[in-house]
N, C-alpha and C positions, 0 to 999 in steps of 0.2 A: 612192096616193102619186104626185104628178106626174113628169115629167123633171126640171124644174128643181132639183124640192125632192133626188131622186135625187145629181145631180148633185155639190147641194152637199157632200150628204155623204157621198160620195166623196172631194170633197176635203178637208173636214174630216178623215176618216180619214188620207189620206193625209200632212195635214198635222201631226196627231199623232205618225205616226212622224217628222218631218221628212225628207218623201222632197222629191225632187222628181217631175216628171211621168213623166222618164224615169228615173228608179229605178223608180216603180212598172210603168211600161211593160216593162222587166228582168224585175222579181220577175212578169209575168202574161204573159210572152210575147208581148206585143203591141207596135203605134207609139206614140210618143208622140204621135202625131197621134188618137190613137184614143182616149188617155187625154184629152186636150183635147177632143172630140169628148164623151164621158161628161159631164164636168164642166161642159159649158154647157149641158148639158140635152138631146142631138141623139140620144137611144136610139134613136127610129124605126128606123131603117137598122142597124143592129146584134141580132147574133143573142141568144136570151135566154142561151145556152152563154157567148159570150163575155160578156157583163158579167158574169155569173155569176163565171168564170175572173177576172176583175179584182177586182169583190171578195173574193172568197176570199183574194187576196194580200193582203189588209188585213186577213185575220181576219174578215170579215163575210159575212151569205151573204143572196144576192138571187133573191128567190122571185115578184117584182112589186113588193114591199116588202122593209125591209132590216134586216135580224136584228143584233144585236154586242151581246155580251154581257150576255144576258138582258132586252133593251130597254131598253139604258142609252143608245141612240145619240141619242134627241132629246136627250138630256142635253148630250150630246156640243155639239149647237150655243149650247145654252143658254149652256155654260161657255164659249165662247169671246165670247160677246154680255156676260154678265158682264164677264168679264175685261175686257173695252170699256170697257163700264159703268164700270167702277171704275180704272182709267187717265184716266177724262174727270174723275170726279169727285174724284179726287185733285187734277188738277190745277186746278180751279177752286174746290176746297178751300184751298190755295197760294194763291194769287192773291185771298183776302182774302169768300172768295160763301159763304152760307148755301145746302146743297146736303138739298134734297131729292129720292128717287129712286123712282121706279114711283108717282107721281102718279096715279091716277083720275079720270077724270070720265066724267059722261053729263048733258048738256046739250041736249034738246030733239033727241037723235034721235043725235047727236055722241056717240058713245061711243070712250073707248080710254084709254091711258095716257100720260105724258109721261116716256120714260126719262129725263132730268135734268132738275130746275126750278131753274135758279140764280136765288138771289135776294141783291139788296147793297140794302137798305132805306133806308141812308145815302146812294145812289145813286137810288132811286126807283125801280132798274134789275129786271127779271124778264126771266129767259134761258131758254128754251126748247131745249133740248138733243135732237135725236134721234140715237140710234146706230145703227151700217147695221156687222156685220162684212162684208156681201155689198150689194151693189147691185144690185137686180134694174131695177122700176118705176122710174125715176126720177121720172116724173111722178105717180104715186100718193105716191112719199115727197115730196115738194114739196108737196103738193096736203095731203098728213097736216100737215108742219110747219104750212103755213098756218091750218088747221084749231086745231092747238091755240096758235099765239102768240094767236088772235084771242080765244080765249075763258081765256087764263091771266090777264086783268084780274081777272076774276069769280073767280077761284078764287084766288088769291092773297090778295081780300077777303075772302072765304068763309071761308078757312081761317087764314089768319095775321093778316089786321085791319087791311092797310094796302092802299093802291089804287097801284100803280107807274105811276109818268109814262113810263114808256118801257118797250117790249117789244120784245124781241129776241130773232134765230133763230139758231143755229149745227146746223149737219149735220156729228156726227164720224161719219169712216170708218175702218174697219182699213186701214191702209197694206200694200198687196199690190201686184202685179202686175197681174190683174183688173181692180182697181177703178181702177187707174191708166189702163186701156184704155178700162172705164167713161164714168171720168170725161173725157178725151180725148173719147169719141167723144159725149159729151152735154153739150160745153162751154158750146155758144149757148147753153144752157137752164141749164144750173147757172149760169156765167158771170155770166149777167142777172140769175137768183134771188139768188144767193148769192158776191155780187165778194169779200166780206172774205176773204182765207185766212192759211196757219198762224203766220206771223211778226204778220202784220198783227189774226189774231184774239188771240193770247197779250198782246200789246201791250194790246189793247183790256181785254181779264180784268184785267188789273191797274190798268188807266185807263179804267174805262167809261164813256166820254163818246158821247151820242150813242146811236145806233141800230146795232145790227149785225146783219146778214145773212151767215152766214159759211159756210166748208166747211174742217174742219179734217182732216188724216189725221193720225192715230193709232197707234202700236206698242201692243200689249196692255201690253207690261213696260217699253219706255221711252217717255214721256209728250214727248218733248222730238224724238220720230221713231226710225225701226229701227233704227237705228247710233250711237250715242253720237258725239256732236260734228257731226252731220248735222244738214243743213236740209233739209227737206222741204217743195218748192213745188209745187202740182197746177195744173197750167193756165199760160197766159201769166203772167210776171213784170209786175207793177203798179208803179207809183210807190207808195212807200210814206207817203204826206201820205194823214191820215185820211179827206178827201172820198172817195178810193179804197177804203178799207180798210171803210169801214160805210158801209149804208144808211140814208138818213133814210126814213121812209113805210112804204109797206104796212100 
């Protein structure tokens, strides 16, 4: 098991109970600096006793790999990718799209799945949905959307019977702290990929005119951001006239 993969589910645990960095720092006698340090992957430097000590406060026990409750912990991430999952797809449900979910393909070497495939027929329109509760790659998850809007013409023929004049990408993320940092520190690059964002993509779900390229965040239980009555912007504020809001091409 790597650090990174480590890391996360750490926080995951942690995020179960609804601690923050310094609760759990409390409950294991350590910095929060140290629980930060865990959570991004950076074990190297750290003794095997203490991470040990840190999981234990979470109920789990780290042996190089990480025990919780009879091997229920991959689950553990599973459920909250779901939970994603099913947040994005509500709400594109809403908004009027034909939502199919865990897509398949293997095309000439191209294998994997498409967490959401929105389709408006009436629109001509196929959306290509990926969900990230964590952002690691950025450029590998860029390089995957790409990947599957290119080959969702074929499949869309394949399986449902109609050919869409226009294919479009959206990247939802879990709305966190993290990925807020994330996304901040990989702006050039998302920026350019993917200008559409959350005001500017919801707009679009309901009026899909055009092309979009988008990056939306996410609350697992409120669809609309973490806080009822909140807007949730990632990145520089755009003018909100469509030329900004979607991409034509790619």
């Amino acid at each position: 098991m790597d650090d990174l993969r480590i890391g996360r589910l750490l926080r995951a645990l942690r995020l179960r109970r609804g601690w923050r960095q310094v609760d759990l720092a409390l409950a294991a006698g350590v910095s929060q600096s140290l629980i930060s340090l865990i959570e991004r992957g950076h074990l190297a430097r750290l003794s095997v006793d203490t991470v040990r000590r840190v999981f234990a406060a979470v109920d789990a026990r780290y042996e190089g790999t990480i025990a919780w409750r009879g091997g229920a912990i991959d689950r553990l991430l599973d459920e909250r990718h779901a939970a994603l999952v099913g947040a994005a797809a509500s709400e594109l449900r809403d908004a009027g799209w034909q939502v199919e979910l865990e897509v398949t393909f293997n095309v000439y070497g191209d294998r994997g799945s498409i967490d959401i495939l929105g389709l408006r027929r009436d629109r001509g329109q196929a959306l290509v949905v990926e969900v990230k509760t964590e952002l690691t790659s950025i450029e590998e998850t860029l390089r995957r959307l790409d990947v599957k809007a290119r080959l969702v013409p074929g499949l869309v023929q394949d399986r449902f019977g109609w050919q869409p004049l226009t294919r479009s990408r959206l990247l939802v993320v879990q709305d966190s702290t993290r990925n807020r940092r994330r996304v901040a520190a990989h702006m050039a690059s998302l920026g350019a990929a993917l200008p559409g964002r959350s005001v500017a993509v919801r707009r679009w779900l309901r009026d899909p005119e055009g092309r979009l390229s988008g990056l939306r965040s996410l609350s697992q239980t409120n669809p609309r951001g973490p806080r009822s009555g909140s807007r949730v912007e990632w990145g520089p504020r755009r003018p909100d006239s469509p030329s900004r809001a979607t991409r034509v091409g790619r």
